[in-house]
C-alpha positions as CSV (number, residue, x, y, z in Angstrom):
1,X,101.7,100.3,98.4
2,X,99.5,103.2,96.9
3,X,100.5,105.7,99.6
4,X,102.0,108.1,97.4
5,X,99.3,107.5,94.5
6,X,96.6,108.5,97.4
7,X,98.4,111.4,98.4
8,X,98.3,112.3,94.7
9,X,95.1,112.1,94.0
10,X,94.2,114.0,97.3
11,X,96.0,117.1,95.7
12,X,93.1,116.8,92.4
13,X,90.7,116.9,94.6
14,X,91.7,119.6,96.6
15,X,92.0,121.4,93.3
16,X,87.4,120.9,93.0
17,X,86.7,122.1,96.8
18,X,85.0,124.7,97.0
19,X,83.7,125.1,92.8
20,X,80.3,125.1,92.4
21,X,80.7,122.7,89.4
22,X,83.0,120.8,87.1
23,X,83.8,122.7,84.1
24,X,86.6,123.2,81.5
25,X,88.5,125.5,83.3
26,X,89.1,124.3,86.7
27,X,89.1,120.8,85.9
28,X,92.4,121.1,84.2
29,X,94.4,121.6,86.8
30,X,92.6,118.2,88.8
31,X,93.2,116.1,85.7
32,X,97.1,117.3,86.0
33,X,97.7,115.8,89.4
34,X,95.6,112.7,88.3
35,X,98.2,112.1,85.6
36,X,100.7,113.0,87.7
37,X,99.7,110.4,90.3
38,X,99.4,107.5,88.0
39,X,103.0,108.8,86.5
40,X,104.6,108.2,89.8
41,X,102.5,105.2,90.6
42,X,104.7,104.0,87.0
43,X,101.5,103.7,85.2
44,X,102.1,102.7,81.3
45,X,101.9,106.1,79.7
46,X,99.4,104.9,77.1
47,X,97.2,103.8,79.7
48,X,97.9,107.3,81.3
49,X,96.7,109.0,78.3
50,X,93.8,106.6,77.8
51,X,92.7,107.0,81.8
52,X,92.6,110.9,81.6
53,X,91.1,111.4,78.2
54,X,88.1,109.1,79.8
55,X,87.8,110.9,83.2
56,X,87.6,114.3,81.3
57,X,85.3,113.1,78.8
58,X,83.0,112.0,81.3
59,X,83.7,114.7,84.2
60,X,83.2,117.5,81.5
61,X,79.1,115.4,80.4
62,X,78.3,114.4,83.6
63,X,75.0,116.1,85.2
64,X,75.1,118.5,88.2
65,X,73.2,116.6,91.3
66,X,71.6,118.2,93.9
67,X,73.8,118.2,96.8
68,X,76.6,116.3,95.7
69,X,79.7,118.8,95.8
70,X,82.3,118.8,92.2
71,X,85.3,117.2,94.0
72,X,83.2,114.3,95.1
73,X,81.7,113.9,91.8
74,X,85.5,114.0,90.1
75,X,86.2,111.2,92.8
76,X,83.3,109.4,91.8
77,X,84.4,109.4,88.0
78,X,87.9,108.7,89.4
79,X,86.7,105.8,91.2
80,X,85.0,104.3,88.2
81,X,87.6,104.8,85.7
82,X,90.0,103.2,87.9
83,X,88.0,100.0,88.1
84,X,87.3,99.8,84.5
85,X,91.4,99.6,83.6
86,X,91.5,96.9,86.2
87,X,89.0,94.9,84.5
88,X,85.5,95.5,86.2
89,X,85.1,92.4,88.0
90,X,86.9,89.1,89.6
91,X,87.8,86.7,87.5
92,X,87.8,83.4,89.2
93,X,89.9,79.8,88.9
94,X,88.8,77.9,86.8
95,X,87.4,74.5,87.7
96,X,86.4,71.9,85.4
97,X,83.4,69.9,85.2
98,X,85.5,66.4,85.3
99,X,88.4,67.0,87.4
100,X,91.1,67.3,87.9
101,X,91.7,71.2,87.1
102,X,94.9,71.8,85.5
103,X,96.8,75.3,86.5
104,X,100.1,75.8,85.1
105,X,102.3,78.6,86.7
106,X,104.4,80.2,84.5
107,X,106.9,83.5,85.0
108,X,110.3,84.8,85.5
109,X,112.7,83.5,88.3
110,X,112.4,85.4,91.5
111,X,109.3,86.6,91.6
112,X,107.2,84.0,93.9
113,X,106.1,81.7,91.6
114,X,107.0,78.4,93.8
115,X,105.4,80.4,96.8
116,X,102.4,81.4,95.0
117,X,102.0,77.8,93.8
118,X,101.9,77.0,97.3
119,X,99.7,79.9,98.3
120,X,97.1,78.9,95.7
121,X,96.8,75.6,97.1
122,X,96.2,76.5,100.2
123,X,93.7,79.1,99.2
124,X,91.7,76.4,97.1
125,X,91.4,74.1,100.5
126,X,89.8,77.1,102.1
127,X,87.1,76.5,99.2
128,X,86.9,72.5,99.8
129,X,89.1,71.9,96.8
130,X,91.8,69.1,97.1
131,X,95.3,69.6,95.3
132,X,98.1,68.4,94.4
133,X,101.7,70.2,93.8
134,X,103.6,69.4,91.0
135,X,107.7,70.3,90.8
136,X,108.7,70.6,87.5
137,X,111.4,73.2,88.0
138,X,115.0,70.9,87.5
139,X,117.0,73.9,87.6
140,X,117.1,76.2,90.3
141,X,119.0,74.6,93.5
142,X,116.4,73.7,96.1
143,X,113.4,74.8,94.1
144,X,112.0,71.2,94.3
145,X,112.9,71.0,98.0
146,X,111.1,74.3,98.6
147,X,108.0,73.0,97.0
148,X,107.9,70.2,99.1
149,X,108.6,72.1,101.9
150,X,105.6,74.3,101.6
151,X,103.7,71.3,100.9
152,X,104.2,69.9,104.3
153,X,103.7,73.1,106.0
154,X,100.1,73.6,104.2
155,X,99.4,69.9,104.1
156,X,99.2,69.6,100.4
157,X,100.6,66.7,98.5
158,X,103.9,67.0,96.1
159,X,104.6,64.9,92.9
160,X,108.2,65.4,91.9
161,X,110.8,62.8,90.1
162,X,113.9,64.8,90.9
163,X,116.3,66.7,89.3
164,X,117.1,64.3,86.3
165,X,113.7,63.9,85.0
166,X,112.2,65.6,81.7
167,X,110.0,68.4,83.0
168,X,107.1,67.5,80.5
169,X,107.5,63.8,81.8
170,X,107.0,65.0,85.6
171,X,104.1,67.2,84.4
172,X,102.3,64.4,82.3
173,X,102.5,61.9,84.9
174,X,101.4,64.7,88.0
175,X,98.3,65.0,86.2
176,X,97.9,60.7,85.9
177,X,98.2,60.9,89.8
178,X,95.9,63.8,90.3
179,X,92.9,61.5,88.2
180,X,94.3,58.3,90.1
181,X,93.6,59.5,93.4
182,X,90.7,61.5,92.6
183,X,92.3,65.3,93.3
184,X,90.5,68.1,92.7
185,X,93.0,70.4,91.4
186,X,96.5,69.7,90.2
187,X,98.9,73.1,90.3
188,X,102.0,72.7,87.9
189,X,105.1,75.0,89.0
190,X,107.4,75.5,86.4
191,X,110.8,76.8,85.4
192,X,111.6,80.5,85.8
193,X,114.5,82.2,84.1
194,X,116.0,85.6,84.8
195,X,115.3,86.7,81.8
196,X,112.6,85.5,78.7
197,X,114.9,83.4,76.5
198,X,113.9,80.8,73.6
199,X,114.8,77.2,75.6
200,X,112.2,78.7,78.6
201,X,109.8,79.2,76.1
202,X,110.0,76.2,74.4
203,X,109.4,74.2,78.0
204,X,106.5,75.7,78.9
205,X,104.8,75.1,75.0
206,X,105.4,71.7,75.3
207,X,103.9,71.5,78.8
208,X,100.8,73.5,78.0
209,X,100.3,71.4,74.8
210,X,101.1,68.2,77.2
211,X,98.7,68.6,80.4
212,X,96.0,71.2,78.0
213,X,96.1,73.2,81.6
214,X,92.6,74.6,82.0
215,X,94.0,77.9,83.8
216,X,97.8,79.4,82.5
217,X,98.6,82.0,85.4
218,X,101.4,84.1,84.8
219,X,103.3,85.6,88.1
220,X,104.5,88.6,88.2
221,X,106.9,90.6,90.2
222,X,104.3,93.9,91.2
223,X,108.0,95.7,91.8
224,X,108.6,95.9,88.8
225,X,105.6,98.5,87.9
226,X,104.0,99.1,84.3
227,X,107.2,96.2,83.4
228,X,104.9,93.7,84.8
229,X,102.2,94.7,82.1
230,X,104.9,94.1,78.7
231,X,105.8,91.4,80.6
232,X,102.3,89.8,80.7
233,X,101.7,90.4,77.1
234,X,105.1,89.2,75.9
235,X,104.2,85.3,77.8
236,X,100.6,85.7,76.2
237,X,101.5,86.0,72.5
238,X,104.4,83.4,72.9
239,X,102.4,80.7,74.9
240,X,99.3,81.9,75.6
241,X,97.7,82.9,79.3
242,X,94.4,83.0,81.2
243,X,95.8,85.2,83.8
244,X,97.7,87.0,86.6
245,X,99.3,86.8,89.9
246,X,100.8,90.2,91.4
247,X,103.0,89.0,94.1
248,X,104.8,92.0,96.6
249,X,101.6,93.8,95.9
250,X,102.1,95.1,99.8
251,X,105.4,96.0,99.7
252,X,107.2,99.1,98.0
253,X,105.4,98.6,94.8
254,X,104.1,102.0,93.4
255,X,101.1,100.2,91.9
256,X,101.7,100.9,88.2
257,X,101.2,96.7,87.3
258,X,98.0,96.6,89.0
259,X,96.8,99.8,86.4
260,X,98.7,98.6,83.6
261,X,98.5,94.8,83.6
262,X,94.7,94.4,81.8
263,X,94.8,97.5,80.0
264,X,98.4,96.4,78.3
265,X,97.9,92.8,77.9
266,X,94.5,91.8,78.1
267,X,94.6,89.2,81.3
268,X,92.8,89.8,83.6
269,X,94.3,89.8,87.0
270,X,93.1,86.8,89.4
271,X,94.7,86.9,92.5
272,X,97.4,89.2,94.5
273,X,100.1,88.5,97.4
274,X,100.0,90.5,100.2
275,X,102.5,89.4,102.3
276,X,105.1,86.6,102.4
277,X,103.3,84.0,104.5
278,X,101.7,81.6,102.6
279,X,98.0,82.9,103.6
280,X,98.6,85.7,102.3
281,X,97.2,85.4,98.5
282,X,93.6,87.4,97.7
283,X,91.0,86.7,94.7
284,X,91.7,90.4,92.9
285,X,88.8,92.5,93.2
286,X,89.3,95.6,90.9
287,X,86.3,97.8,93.2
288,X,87.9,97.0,95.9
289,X,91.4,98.1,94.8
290,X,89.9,101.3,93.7
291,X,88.6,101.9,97.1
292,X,91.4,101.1,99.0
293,X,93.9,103.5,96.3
294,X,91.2,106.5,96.6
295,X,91.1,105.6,100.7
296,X,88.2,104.4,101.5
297,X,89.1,101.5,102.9
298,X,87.9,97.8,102.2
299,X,85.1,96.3,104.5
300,X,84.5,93.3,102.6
301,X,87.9,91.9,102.3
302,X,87.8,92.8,106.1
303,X,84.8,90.8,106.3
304,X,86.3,87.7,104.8
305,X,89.9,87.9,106.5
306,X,87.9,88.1,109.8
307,X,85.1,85.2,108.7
308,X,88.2,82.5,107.9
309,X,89.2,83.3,111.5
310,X,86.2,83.8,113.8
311,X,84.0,80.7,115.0
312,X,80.3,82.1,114.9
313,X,79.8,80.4,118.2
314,X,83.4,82.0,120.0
315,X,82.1,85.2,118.7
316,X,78.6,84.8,120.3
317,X,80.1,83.9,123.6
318,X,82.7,86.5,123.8
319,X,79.3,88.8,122.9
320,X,78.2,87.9,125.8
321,X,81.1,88.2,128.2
322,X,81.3,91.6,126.8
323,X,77.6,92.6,127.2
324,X,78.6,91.3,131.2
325,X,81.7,93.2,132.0
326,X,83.4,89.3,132.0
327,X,86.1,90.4,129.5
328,X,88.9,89.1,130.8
329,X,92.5,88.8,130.1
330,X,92.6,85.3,128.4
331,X,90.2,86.8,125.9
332,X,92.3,90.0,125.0
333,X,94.6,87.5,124.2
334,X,92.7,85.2,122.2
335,X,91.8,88.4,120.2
336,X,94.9,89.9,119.7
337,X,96.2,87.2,118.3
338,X,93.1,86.9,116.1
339,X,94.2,90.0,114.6
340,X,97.4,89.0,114.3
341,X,96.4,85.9,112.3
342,X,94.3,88.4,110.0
343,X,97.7,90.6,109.0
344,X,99.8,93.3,110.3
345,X,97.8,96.1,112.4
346,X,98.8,98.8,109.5
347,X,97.3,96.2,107.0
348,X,93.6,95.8,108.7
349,X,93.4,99.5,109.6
350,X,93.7,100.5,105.7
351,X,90.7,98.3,105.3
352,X,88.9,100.4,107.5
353,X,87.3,103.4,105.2
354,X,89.2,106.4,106.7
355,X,91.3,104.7,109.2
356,X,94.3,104.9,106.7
357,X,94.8,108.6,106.5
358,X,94.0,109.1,110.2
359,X,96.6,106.7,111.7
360,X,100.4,107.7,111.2
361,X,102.7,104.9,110.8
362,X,104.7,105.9,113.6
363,X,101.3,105.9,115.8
364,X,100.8,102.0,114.2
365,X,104.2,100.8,115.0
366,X,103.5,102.4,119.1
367,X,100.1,100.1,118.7
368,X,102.6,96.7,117.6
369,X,105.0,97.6,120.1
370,X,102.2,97.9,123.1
371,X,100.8,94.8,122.2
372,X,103.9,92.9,122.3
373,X,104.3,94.9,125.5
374,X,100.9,92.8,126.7
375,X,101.4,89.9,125.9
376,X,104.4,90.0,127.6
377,X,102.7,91.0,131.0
378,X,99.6,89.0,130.5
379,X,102.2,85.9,129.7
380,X,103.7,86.6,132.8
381,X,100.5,85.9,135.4
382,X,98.8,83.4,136.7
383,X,95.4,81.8,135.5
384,X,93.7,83.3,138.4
385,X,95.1,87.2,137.5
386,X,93.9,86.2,134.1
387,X,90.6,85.3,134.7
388,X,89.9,87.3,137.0
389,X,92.2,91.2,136.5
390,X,90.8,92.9,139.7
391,X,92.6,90.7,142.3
392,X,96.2,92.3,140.3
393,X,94.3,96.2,141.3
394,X,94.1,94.9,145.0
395,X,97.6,93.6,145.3
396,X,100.9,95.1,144.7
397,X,103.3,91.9,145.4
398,X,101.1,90.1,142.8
399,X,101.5,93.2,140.2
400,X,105.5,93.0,141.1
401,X,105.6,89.4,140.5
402,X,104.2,90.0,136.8
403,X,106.6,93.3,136.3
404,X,109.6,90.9,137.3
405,X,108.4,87.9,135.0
406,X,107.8,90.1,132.6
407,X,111.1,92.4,132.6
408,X,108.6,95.8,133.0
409,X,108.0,98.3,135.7
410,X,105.1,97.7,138.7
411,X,103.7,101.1,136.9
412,X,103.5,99.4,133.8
413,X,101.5,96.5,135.3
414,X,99.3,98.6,137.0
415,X,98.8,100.9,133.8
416,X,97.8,97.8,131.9
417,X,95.3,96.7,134.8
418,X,93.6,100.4,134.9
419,X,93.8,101.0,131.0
420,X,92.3,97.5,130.9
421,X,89.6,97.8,133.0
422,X,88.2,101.4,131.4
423,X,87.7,99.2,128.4
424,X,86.5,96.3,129.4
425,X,83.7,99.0,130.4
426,X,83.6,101.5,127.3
427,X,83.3,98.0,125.1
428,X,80.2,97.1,127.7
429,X,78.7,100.5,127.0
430,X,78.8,100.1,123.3
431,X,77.6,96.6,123.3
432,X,74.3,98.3,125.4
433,X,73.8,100.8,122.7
434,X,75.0,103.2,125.6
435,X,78.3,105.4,125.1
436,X,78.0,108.7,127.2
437,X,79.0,111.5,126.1
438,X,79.7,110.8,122.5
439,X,77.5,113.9,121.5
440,X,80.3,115.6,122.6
441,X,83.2,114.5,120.9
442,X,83.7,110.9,122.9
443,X,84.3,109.7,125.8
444,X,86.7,112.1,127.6
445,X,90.2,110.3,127.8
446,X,88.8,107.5,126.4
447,X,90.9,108.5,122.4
448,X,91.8,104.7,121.2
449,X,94.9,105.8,119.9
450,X,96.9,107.3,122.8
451,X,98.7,105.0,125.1
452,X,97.3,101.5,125.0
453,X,98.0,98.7,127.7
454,X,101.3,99.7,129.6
455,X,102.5,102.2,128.0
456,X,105.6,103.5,129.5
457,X,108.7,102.3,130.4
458,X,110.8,99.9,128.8
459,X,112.0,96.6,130.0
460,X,113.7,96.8,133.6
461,X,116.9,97.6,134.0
462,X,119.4,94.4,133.5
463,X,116.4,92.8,131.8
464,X,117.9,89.5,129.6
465,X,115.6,89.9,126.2
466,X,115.2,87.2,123.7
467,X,118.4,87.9,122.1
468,X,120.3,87.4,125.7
469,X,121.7,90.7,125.9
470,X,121.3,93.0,128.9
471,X,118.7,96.2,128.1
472,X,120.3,99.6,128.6
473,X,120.7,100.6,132.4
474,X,119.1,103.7,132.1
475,X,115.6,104.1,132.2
476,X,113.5,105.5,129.5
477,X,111.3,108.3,129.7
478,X,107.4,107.3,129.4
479,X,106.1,107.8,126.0
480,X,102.5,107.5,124.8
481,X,101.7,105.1,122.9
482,X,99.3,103.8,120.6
483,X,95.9,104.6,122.8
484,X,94.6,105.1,126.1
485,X,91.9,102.8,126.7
């Protein structure tokens, strides 16, 4: 998403390396490609000239410290400023003393609104908060069937009177049921349009004045850049809103609505979708947006992806198996697809603070493909040869078996075994506190981003894929892949 804007901003800095300090005349040229970054990015240009006069006002007064080098003090500034136009600190849902909470989800058609009704839901059962769905959208083909088809998928209930009812009618008596059944949390998804017109307008006033929703979140398209901000400010002057979704916020977007959106309209935003399942909706932290747009990465959103998916007893145990050299194939498994369940591999390793810039895309899409690759092999043995790899080292007709179920070379198998094996024993080495050699650059072959599990070969020749069409007959050449562990 903020690719570009990173790269950017990595040009300003390059333009302080080396100074002694910040001062008038070389601080020019940084604050050039800063405002050059947040153009591209499609920041609203008043909030461009806003964000620059602050950084230089405060770059040009701030105090020399001891040690701290100009370009990481600019950052620093940078950093700050960035956080301050997205509004300092989360803004939570609201929740109401005497339930049920009202949320009404307002915005244009097309930009996730019925998903990120959905999404929400889900995201408030993660916090022990019962809801209920409400379809109040009698326009759009299917858009009451979609609702409800989210709503079995995540478990929530759906109130809806069909396609002939009055909108304000099926919101009004939504919120009855809610208090009826004692819900926590009643999430109203409205009309879109493609465009802001009078009659849309109109609906959503007479809803809000209906249900008196205690949260009005707006949901905005993040595609459609600084837009996204005068679009937020238009629906707050004509109805009146509390709030913000970005939706596609992992996608293309250049990242000009997450600058421009509190600046512009004065809501703050409360939560972003990154991604298209419906997990994927995050509380909007602006600190941690700055960090991951200057590229340092995001622990604590790490933290929390990985603490909705890790059991605290699993994790002690697998401790242990590690600590043991008892790593064994069922649990490479069990992790991968624990990462999996946290988001794509690109996605976690720009949470990592450097990860990002270090790891090429094509080097990330090797790592998904070798993974695939390993499941594919480990699918293909038995529970024995999972539990216990070292009988596959010992016996070729079992390692041919596998490479036949599994449509890959013997070398491939045996690759995965031996790559498997080195670390299952650099992960008991770290565990111990114990990792030879890393005074001297690492363990030698050991570089976690060169070849992993099988790499190799494709599929064997006359191999019928999922798709039931033969693989090409001739073989390809060996290519590393994502790392050699």
């Amino acid at each position: 998403m903020f690719d570009a804007f990173a790269e950017r901003l990595e040009e300003a800095w390059k333009k302080l390396r080396g100074q002694d300090k910040i001062s008038e005349a070389n601080i020019q040229d940084a604050l050039k490609e800063v405002r050059r970054a947040l153009l591209t990015a499609d920041v609203n240009l008043q909030v461009v000239k806003q964000f620059i006069a602050d950084v230089e006002e405060k770059a040009m007064g701030a105090e020399v410290i001891a040690g701290v080098r100009p370009d990481q003090q600019f950052i620093k500034i940078v950093n700050d400023e960035l956080v301050a136009i997205m509004g300092e600190s989360n803004v939570p849902l609201a929740h109401a003393d005497q339930p049920p909470t009202v949320v009404l989800m307002a915005g244009l058609q097309g930009t996730g609104k019925t998903t990120a009704s959905a999404k929400l839901a889900l995201h408030l059962r993660k916090l022990n908060r019962s809801s209920l769905l409400v379809a109040t959208d009698i326009y759009r083909p299917a858009a009451i069937d979609q609702l409800k088809t989210l709503g079995e998928q995540i478990d929530v209930p759906v109130f809806e009177m069909g396609t002939d009812a009055d909108p304000v009618e099926i919101a009004r008596q939504g919120v009855e049921r809610a208090k009826a059944e004692g819900i926590d949390t009643v999430i109203v998804d409205t009309a879109g349009r493609l465009q802001i017109d009078t009659d849309m307008m109109a609906e959503l006033a007479r809803i809000k004045e209906t249900i008196q929703p205690h949260d009005t979140l707006l949901v905005v398209d993040a595609m459609t850049g600084q837009e996204a901000a005068t679009l937020t400010r238009t629906f707050d002057e004509e109805i009146g809103i509390s709030g913000a979704i970005l939706t596609k916020l992992d996608g293309d977007s250049r990242g000009g609505a997450a600058l421009s959106v509190r600046r512009i309209s004065g809501a703050p935003i409360k939560f972003v979708g990154m991604g298209e399942k419906v997990e994927a909706l995050q509380p909007f932290y602006p600190d941690r947006m700055a960090s991951r747009i200057l590229g340092m990465g995001d622990v604590l959103s790490l933290v929390e992806k990985a603490a909705e998916q890790v059991d605290l007893a699993d994790a002690e145990k697998m401790q242990e198996k590690i600590l043991s050299a008892q790593f064994d194939f069922n649990d490479f498994l069990k992790q991968t697809r624990l990462m999996k369940s946290m988001g794509s591999l690109g996605g976690i390793m720009k949470l990592i603070p450097g990860m990002g810039k270090q790891i090429s895309d094509e080097d990330l899409q090797k790592g998904e493909t070798q993974l695939k690759r390993s499941e594919a092999m480990i699918g293909s043995m038995t529970v024995e040869e999972r539990t216990n790899p070292d009988v596959l080292s010992s016996s070729p007709s079992r390692r041919r078996r596998v490479a036949k179920g599994s449509g890959f070379e013997e070398s491939d198998v045996t690759k995965l075994v031996s790559d498997f094996k080195k670390m299952r024993s650099l992960m008991q080495q770290m565990g111990q506190g114990n990792l030879p050699g890393m005074g001297g650059g690492g363990m030698p072959g050991m570089n976690p981003f060169e070849g992993m599990f099988g790499g190799g070969g494709g599929p064997r020749p006359g191999f019928r894929g999922p798709g039931g069409g033969k693989s090409k007959k001739k073989k390809q050449k060996k290519k590393k892949g994502f790392g050699d562990l």
